[in-house]
FIDO-981049 format. One record per residue (C-alpha): residue in one letter; y, x negated, z. Coordinates in steps of 0.2 Angstrom, whole numbers. Layout:
<nodes>
<node><aa>A</aa><v>Y</v><u>X</u><w>Z</w></node>
...
</nodes>
This chain:
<nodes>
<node><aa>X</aa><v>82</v><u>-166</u><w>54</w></node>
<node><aa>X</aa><v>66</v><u>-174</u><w>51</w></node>
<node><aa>X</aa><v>58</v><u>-164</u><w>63</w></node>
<node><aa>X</aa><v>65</v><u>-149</u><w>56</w></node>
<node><aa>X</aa><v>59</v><u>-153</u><w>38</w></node>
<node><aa>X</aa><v>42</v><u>-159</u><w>44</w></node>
<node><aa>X</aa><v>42</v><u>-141</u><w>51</w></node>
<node><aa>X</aa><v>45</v><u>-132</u><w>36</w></node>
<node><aa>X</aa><v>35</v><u>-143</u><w>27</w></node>
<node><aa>X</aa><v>18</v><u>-139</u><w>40</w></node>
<node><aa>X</aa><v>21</v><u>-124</u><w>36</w></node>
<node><aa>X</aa><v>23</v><u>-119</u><w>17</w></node>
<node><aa>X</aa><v>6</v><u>-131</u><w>18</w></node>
<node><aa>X</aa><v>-5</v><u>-117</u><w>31</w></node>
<node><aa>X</aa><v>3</v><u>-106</u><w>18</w></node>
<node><aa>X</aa><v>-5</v><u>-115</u><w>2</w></node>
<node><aa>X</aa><v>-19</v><u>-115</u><w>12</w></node>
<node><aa>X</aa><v>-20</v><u>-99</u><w>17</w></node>
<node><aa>X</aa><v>-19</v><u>-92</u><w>-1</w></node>
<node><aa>X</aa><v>-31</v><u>-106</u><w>-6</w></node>
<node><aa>X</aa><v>-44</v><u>-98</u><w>5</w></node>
<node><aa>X</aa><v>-40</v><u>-78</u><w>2</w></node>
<node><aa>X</aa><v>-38</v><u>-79</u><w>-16</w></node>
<node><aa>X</aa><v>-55</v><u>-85</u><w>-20</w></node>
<node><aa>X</aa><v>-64</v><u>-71</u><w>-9</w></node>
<node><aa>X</aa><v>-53</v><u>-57</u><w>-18</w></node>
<node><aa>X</aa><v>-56</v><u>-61</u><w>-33</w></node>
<node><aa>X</aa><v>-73</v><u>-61</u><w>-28</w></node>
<node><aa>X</aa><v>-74</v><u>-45</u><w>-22</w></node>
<node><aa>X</aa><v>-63</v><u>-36</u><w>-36</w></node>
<node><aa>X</aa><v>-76</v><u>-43</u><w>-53</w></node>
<node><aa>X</aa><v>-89</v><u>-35</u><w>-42</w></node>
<node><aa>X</aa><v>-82</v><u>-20</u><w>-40</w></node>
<node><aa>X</aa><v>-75</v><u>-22</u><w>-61</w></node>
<node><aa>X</aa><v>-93</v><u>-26</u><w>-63</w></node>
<node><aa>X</aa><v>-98</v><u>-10</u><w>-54</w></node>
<node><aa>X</aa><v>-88</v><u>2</u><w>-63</w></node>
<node><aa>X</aa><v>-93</v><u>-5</u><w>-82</w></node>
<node><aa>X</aa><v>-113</v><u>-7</u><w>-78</w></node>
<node><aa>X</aa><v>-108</v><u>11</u><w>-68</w></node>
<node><aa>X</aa><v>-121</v><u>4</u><w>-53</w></node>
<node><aa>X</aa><v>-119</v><u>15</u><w>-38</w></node>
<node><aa>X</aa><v>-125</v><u>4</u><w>-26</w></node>
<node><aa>X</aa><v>-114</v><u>-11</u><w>-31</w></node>
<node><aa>X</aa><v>-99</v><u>-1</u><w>-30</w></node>
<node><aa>X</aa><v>-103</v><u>5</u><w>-13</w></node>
<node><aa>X</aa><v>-106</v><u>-11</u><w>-6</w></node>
<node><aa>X</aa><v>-89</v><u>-17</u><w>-15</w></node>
<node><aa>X</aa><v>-75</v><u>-4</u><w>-9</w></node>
<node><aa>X</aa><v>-69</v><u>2</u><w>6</w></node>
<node><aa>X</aa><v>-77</v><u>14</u><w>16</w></node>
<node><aa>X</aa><v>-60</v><u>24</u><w>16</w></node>
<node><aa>X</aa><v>-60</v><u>23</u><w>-2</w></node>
<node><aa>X</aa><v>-75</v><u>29</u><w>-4</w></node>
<node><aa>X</aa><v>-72</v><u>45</u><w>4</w></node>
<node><aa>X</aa><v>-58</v><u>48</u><w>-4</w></node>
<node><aa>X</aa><v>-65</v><u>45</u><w>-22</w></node>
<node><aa>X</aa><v>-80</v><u>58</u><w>-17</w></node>
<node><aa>X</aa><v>-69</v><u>71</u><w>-11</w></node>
<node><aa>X</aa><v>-58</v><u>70</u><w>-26</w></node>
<node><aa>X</aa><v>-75</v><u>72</u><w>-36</w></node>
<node><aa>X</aa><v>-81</v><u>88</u><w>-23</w></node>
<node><aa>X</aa><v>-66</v><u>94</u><w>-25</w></node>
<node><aa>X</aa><v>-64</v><u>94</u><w>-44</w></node>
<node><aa>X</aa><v>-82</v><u>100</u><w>-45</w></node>
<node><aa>X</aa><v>-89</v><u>86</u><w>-54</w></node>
<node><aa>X</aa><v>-104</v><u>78</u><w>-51</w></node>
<node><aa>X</aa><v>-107</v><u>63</u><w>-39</w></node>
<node><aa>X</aa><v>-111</v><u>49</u><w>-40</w></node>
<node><aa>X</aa><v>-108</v><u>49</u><w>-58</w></node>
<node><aa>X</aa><v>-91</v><u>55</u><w>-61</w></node>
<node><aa>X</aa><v>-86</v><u>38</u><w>-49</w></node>
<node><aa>X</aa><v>-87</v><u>29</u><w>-68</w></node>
<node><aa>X</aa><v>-80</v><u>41</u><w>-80</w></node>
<node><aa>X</aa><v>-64</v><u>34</u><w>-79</w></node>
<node><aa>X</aa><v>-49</v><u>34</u><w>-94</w></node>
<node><aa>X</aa><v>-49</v><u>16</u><w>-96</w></node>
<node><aa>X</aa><v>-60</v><u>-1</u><w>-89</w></node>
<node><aa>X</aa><v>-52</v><u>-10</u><w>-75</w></node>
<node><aa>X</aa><v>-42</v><u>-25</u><w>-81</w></node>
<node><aa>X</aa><v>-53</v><u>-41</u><w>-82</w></node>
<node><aa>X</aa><v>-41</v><u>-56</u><w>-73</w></node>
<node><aa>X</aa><v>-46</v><u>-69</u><w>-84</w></node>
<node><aa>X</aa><v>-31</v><u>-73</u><w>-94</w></node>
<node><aa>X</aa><v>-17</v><u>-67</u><w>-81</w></node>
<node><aa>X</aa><v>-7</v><u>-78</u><w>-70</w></node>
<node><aa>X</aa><v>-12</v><u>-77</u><w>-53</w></node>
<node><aa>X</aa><v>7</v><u>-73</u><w>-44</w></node>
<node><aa>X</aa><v>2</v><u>-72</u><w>-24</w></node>
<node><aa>X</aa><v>-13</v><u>-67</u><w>-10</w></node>
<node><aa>X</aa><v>-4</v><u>-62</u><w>4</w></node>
<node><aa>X</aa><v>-12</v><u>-57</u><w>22</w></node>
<node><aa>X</aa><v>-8</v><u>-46</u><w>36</w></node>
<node><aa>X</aa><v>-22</v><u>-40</u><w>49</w></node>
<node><aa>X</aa><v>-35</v><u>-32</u><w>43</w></node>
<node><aa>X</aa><v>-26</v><u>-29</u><w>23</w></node>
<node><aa>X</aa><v>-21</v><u>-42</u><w>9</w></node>
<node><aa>X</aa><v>-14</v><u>-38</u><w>-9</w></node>
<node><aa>X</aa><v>-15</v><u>-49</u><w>-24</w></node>
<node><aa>X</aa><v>-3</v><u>-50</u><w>-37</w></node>
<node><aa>X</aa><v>-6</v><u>-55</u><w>-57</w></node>
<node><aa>X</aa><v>4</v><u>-55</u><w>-71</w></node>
<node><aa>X</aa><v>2</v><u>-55</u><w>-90</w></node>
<node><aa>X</aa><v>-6</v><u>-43</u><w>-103</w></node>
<node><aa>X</aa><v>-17</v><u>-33</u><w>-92</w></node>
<node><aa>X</aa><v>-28</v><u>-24</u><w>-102</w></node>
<node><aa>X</aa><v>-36</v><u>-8</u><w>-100</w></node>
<node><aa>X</aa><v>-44</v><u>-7</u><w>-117</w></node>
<node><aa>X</aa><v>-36</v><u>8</u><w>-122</w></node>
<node><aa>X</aa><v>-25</v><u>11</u><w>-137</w></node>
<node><aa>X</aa><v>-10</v><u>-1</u><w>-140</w></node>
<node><aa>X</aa><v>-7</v><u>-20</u><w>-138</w></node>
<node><aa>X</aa><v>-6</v><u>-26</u><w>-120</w></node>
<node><aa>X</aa><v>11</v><u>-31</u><w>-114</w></node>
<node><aa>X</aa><v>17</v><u>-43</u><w>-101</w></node>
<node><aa>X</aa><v>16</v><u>-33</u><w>-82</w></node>
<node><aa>X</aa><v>11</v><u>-33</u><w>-65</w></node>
<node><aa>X</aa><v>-6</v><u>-29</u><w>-55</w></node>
<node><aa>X</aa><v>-7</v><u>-29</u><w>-36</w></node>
<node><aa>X</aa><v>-25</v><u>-26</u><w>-30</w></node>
<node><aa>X</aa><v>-27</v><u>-21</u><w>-13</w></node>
<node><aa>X</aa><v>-41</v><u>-24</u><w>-1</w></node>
<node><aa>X</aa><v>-45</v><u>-21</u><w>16</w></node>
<node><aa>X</aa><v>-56</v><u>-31</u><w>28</w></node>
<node><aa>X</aa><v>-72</v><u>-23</u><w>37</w></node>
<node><aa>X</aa><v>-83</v><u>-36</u><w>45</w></node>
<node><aa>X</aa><v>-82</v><u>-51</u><w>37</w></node>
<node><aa>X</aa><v>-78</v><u>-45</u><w>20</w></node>
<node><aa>X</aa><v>-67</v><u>-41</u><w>9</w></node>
<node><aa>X</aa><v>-67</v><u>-23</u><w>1</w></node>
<node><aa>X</aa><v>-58</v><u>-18</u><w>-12</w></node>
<node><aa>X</aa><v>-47</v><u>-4</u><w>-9</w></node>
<node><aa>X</aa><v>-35</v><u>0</u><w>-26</w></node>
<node><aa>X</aa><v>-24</v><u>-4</u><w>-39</w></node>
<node><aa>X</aa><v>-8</v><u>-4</u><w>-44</w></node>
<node><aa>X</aa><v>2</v><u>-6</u><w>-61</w></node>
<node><aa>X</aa><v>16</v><u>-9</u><w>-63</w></node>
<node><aa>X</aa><v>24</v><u>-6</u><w>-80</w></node>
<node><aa>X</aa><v>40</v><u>-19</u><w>-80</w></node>
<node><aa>X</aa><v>46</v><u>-13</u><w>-99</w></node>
<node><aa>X</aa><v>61</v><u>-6</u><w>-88</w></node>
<node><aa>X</aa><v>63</v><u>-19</u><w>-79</w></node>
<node><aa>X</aa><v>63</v><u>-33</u><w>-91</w></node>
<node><aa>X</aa><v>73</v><u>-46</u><w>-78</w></node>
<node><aa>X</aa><v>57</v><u>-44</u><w>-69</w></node>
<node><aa>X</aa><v>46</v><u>-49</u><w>-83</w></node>
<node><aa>X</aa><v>55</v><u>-64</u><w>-85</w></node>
<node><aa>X</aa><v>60</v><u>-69</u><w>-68</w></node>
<node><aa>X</aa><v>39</v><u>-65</u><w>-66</w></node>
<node><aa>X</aa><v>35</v><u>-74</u><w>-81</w></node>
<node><aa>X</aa><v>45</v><u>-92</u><w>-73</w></node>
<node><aa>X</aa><v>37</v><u>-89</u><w>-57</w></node>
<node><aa>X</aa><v>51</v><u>-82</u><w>-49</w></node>
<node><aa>X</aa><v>42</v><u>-71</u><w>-35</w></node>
<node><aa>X</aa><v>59</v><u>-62</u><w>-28</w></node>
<node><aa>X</aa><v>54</v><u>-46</u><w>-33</w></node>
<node><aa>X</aa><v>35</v><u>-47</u><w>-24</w></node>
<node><aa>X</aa><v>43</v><u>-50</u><w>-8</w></node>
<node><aa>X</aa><v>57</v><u>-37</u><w>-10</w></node>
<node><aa>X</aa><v>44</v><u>-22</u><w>-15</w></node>
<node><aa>X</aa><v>34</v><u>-17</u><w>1</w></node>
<node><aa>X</aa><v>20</v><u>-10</u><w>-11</w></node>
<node><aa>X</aa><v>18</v><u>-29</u><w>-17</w></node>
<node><aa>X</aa><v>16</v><u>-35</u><w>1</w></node>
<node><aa>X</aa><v>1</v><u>-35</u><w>15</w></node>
<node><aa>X</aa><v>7</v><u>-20</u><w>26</w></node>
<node><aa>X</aa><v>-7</v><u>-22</u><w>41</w></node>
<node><aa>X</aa><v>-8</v><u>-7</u><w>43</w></node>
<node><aa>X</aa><v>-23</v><u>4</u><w>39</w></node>
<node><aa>X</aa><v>-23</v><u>19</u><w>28</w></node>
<node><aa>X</aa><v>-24</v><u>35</u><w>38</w></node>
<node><aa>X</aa><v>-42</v><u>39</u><w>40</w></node>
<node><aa>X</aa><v>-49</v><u>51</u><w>27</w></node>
<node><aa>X</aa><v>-61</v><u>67</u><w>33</w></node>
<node><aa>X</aa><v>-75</v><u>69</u><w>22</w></node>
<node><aa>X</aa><v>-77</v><u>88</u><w>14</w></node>
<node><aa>X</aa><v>-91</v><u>98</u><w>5</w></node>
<node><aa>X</aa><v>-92</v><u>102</u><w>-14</w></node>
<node><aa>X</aa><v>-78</v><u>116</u><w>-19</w></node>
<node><aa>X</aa><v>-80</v><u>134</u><w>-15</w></node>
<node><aa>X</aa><v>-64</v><u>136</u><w>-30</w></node>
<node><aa>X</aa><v>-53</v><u>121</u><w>-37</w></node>
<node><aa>X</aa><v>-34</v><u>121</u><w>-33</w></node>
<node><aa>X</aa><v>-20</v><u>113</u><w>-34</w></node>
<node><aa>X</aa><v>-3</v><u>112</u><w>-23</w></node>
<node><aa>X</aa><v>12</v><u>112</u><w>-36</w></node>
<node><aa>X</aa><v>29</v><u>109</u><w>-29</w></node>
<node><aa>X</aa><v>46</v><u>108</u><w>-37</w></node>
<node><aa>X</aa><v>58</v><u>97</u><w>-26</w></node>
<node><aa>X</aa><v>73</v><u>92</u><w>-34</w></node>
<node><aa>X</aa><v>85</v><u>81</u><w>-20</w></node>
<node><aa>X</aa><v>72</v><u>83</u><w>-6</w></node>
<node><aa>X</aa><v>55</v><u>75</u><w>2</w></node>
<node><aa>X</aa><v>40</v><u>89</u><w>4</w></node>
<node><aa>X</aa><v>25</v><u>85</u><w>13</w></node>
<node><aa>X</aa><v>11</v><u>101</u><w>11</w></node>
<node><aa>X</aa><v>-5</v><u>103</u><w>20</w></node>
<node><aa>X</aa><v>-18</v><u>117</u><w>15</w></node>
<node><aa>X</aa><v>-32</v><u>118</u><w>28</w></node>
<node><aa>X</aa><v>-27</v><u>105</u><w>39</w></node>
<node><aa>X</aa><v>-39</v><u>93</u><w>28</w></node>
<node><aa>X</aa><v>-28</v><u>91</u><w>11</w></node>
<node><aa>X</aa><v>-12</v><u>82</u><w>15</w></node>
<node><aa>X</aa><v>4</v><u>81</u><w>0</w></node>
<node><aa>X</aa><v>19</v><u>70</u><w>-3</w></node>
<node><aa>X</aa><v>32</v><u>75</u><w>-14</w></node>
<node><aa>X</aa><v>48</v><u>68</u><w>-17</w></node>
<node><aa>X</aa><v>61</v><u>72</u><w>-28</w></node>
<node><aa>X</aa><v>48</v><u>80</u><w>-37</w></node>
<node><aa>X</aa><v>39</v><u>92</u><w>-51</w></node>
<node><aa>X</aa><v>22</v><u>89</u><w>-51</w></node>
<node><aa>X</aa><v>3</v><u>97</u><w>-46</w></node>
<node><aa>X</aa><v>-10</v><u>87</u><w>-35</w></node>
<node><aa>X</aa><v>-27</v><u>93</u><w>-31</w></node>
<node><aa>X</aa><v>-31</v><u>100</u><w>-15</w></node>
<node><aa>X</aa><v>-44</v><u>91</u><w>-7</w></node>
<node><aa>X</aa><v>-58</v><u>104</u><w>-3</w></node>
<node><aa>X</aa><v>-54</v><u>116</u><w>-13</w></node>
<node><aa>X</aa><v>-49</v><u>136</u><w>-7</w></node>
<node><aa>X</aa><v>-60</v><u>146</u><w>0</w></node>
<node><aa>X</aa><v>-65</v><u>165</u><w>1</w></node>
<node><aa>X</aa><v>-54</v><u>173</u><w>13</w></node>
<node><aa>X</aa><v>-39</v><u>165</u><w>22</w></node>
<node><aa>X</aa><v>-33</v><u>148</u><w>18</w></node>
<node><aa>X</aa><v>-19</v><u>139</u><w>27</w></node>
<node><aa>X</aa><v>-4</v><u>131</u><w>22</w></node>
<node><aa>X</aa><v>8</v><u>120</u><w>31</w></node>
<node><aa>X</aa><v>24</v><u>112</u><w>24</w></node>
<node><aa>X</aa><v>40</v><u>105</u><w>31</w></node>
<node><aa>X</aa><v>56</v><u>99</u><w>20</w></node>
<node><aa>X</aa><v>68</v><u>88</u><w>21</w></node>
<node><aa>X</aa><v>84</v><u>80</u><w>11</w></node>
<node><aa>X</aa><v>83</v><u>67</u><w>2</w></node>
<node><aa>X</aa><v>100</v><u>54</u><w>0</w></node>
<node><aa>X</aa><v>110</v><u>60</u><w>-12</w></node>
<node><aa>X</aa><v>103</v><u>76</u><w>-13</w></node>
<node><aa>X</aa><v>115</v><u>92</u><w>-11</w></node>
<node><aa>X</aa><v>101</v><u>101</u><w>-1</w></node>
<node><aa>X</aa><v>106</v><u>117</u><w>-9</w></node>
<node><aa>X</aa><v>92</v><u>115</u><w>-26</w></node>
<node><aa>X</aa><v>80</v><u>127</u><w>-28</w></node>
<node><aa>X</aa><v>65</v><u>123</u><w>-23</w></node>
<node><aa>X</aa><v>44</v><u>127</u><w>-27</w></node>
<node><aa>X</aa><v>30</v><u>127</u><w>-16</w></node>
<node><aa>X</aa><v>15</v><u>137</u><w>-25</w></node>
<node><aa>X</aa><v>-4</v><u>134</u><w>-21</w></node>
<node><aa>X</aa><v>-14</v><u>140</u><w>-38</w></node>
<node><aa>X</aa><v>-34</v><u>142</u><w>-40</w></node>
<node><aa>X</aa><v>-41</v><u>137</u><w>-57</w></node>
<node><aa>X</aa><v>-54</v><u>143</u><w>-65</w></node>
<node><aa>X</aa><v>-69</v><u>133</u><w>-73</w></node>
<node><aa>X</aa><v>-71</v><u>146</u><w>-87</w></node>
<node><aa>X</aa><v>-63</v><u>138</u><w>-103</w></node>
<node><aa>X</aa><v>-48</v><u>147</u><w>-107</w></node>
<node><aa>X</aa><v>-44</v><u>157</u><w>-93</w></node>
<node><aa>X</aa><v>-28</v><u>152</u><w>-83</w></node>
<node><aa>X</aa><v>-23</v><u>149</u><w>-66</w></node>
<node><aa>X</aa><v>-21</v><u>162</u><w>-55</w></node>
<node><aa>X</aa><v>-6</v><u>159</u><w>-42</w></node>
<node><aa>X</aa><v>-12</v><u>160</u><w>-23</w></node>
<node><aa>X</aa><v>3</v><u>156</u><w>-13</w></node>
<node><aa>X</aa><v>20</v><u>152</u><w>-15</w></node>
<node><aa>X</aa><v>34</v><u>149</u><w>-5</w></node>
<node><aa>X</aa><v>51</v><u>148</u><w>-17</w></node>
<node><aa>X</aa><v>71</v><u>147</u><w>-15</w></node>
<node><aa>X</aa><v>85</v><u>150</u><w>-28</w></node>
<node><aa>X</aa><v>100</v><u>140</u><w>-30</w></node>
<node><aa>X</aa><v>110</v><u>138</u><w>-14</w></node>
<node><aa>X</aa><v>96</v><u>146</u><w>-2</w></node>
<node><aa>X</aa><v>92</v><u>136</u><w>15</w></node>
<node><aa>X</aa><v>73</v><u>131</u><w>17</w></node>
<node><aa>X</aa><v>63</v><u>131</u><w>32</w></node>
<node><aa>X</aa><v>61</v><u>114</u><w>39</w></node>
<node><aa>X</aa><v>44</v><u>119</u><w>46</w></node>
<node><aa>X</aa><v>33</v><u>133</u><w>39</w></node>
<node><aa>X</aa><v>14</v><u>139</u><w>41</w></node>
<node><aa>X</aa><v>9</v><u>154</u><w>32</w></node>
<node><aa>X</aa><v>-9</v><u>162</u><w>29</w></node>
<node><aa>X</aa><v>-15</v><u>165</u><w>11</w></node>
<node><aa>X</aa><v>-31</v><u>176</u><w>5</w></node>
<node><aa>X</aa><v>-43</v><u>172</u><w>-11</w></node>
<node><aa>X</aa><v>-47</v><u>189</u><w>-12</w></node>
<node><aa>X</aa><v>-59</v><u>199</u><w>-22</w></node>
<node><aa>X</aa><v>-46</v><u>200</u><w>-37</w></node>
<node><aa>X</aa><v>-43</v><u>182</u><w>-38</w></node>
<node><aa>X</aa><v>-61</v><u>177</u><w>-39</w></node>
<node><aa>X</aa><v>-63</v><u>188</u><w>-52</w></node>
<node><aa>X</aa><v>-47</v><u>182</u><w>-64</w></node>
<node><aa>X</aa><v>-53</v><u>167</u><w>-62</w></node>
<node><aa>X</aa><v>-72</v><u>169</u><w>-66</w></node>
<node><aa>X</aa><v>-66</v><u>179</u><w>-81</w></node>
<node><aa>X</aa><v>-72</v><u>195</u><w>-77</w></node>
</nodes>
């Protein structure tokens, strides 16, 4: 029994520990990318974030046609300071960690800051720690979690995989040139999982679904490829009608977007598990688009 309690002792102490050391150098890392963003300093927020990251924050801006690097800042509201918030848990695995605050995280938009959660993530090169993302968490649903949270009650962190360390790194990003035309997958999913990739670079998720994400390089003159696969989700029927449309948008104020592909079913039709078809942007597109 002694032996067995000197055990479990040991090691909730190299757990304290653990934290003691990762917290410090987290939080190190994530005011100097806060700091970064708000003094919009390109240098200090490449040196702060992780190469991966960094990618994919420029391919978003290429493929939104914005310019870079100074569409990195314009942002809807500043990262949350984390003076003032109670520090939950660091945790490590490998070569990612995740810390977790809660309290009134404040983006200094409209409204009053309430009590919620906010999981940083990061991810280790070298030596360092860079910071990867974050997550919040709005727990106004889920108000035995504020207060379970608010006593130190740390359950729900280590039930949510999100909250945890996962080791695992996040699939590699490939860096694309600036936009030829901007688009956007829409899919409409209702009791299944879509996952859509256009060109082989630009990969999608959807699940139980109705929503538009960018496509990361944008369309280009001629054909363009799309590849999807579906799948039911639990408690699904897996006869709902289901949406997979690819549209160009236009960057002339006014002028709406023009639908490229689509791939649709009715009530009761049966999808394709796998599907690759070829789409054109033809002369006709370009021209709706550019307004003439």
């Amino acid at each position: 029994m002694i032996r067995a309690f000197f055990t479990i002792f040991f090691s909730l102490t190299l757990i304290a520990a653990a934290q003691e050391d990762l917290r410090p150098a987290l939080e190190t890392t994530y005011s100097t990318w806060r700091q970064a963003i708000i003094s919009r300093d390109y240098a200090a927020w490449e040196r702060a974030t992780a190469s991966n990251r960094r990618i994919e924050v420029r391919n978003l801006i290429y493929s939104e046609k914005r310019p870079f690097p100074g569409s990195i800042f314009n942002i809807p509201g500043a990262p949350p300071a984390l003076q003032g918030l109670k520090f939950l848990e660091a945790t490590q695995s490998g070569p990612t960690a995740k810390a977790s605050y809660f309290g009134k995280i404040d983006f200094q938009v409209d409204g009053t800051p309430t009590d919620n959660l906010l999981v940083l993530s990061f991810i280790r090169e070298g030596n360092s720690w860079l910071y990867d993302r974050a997550d919040f968490v709005n727990l106004v649903a889920l108000p035995e979690v504020r207060r379970e949270l608010a006593e130190g009650n740390l359950e729900y962190l280590k039930e949510t995989p999100e909250a945890r360390a996962s080791g695992q790194l996040p699939p590699p990003a490939i860096p694309v040139n600036p936009a030829k035309y901007i688009a956007k997958v829409y899919v409409f999913s209702p009791g299944r999982e879509v996952h859509v990739q256009v060109n082989k670079v630009s990969r999608h998720r959807f699940a139980n679904a109705k929503d538009a994400q960018i496509v990361i390089g944008g369309l280009k003159d001629g054909a363009n490829e799309v590849q999807f696969s579906v799948k039911k989700l639990e408690g699904g029927k897996g006869t709902e009608a289901m949406t997979i449309r690819v549209y160009l948008f236009s960057e002339v104020e006014g002028v709406k977007p023009v639908k490229a592909f689509e791939y649709q079913l009715a009530e009761g039709e049966q999808p394709k598990d796998f599907g690759t078809q070829i789409f054109n942007v033809d002369d006709m597109m370009v021209r709706q688009i550019t307004g003439k």
